[in-house]
MARFI-553191 format. One line per 8 residues: number of its first residue (from 0); for each residue y, x, z of C-alpha. Coordinates in Angstrom, 3 decimals. Last residue first. Layout:
BEGIN
NUM	Y,X,Z ~ ...
***
This chain:
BEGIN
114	-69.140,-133.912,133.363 ~ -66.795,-134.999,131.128 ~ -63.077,-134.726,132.073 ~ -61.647,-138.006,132.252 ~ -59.023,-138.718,129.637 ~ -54.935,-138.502,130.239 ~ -53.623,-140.964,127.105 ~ -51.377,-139.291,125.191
106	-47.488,-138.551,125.502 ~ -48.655,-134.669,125.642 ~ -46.401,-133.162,128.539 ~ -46.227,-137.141,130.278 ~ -49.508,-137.770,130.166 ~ -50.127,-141.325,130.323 ~ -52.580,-143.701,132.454 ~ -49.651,-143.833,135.223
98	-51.380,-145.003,138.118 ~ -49.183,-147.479,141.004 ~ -50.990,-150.561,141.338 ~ -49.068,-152.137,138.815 ~ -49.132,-149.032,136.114 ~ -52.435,-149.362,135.952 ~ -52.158,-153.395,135.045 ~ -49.659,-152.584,132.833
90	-51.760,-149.752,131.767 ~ -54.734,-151.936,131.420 ~ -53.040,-155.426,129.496 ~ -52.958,-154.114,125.842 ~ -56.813,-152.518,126.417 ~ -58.211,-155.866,127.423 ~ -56.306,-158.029,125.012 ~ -57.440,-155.534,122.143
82	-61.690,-156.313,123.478 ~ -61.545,-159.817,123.307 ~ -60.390,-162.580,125.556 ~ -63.818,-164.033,126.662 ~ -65.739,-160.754,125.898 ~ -63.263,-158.706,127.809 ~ -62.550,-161.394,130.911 ~ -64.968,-159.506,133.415
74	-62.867,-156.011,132.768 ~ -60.226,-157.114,133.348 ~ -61.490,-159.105,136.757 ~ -63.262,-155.961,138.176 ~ -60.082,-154.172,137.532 ~ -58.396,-156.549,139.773 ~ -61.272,-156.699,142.239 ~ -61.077,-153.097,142.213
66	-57.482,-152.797,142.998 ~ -58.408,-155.047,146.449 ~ -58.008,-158.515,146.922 ~ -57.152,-159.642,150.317 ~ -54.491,-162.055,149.612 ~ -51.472,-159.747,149.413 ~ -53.455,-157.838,146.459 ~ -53.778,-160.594,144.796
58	-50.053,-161.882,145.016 ~ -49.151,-158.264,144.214 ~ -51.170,-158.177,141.179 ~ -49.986,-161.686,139.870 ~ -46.181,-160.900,140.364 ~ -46.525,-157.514,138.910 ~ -48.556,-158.765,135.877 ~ -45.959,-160.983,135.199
50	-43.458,-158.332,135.089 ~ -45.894,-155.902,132.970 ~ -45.726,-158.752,130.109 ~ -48.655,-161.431,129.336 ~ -50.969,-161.263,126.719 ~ -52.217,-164.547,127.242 ~ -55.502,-163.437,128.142 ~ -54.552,-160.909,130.357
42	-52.414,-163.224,132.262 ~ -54.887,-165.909,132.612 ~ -57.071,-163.404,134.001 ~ -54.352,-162.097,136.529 ~ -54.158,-165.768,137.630 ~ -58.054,-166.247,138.293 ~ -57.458,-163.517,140.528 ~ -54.257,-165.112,142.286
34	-56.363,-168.163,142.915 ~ -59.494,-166.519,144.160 ~ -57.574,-164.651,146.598 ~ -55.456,-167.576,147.743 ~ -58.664,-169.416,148.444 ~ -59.424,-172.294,146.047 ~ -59.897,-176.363,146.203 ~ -56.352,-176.247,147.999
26	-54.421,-175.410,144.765 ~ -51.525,-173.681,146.380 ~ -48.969,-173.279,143.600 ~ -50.659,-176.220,141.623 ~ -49.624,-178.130,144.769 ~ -46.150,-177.720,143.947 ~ -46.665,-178.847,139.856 ~ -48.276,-181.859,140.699
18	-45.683,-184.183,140.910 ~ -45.084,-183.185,136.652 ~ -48.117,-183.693,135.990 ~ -47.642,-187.326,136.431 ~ -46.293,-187.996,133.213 ~ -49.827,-187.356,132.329 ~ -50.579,-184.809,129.484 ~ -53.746,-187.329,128.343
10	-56.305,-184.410,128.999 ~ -54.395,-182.532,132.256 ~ -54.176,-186.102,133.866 ~ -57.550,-186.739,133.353 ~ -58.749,-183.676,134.208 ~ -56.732,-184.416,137.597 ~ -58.885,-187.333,137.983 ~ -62.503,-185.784,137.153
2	-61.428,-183.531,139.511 ~ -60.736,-185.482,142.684 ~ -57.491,-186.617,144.096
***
């Protein structure tokens, strides 16, 4: 099916959707990389919680993607999904691939020393 097809569909809320939901786990037009990405971006733009995050993360990180493709992502999405969306979603994101961005003595956040 081509795009201007499954537009279609999406537009007028097709009943058909509904057949399409397996293949929107593979979508074949984009690499698994891309795909999980593009996920994590969604995700940060919803607002989504750390367990979503987890699923997305790992799937990208499975694929090939590497933490700074992630990060790369967040931080490509901030003037599309605004600055608070950004900061809500990087210590779940952090947290993720394994950083804690808090200091456990002081509760605050741990800042880079400046050089």
């Amino acid at each position: 099916m081509n795009y201007t097809e499954r537009l279609r569909r999406l537009a007028f809320n097709d009943d058909a959707l509904a057949d399409d939901v397996p293949l929107a786990l593979t979508r074949p037009g984009l690499d698994a990389k891309t795909l999980a990405l593009a996920r994590v971006a969604a995700l940060v733009a919803i607002g989504a919680a750390e367990a979503s995050f987890a699923s997305q993360v790992d799937a990208a990180i499975s694929t090939g993607a590497t933490a700074n493709d992630v990060v790369d992502v967040l931080e490509g999405v901030v003037t599309v999904v605004g600055v608070p969306r950004a900061v809500a979603a990087a210590p779940k994101i952090a947290m993720v691939l394994g950083h804690d961005l808090y200091d456990d003595d002081t509760g605050g956040a741990v800042r880079a020393p400046h050089a």
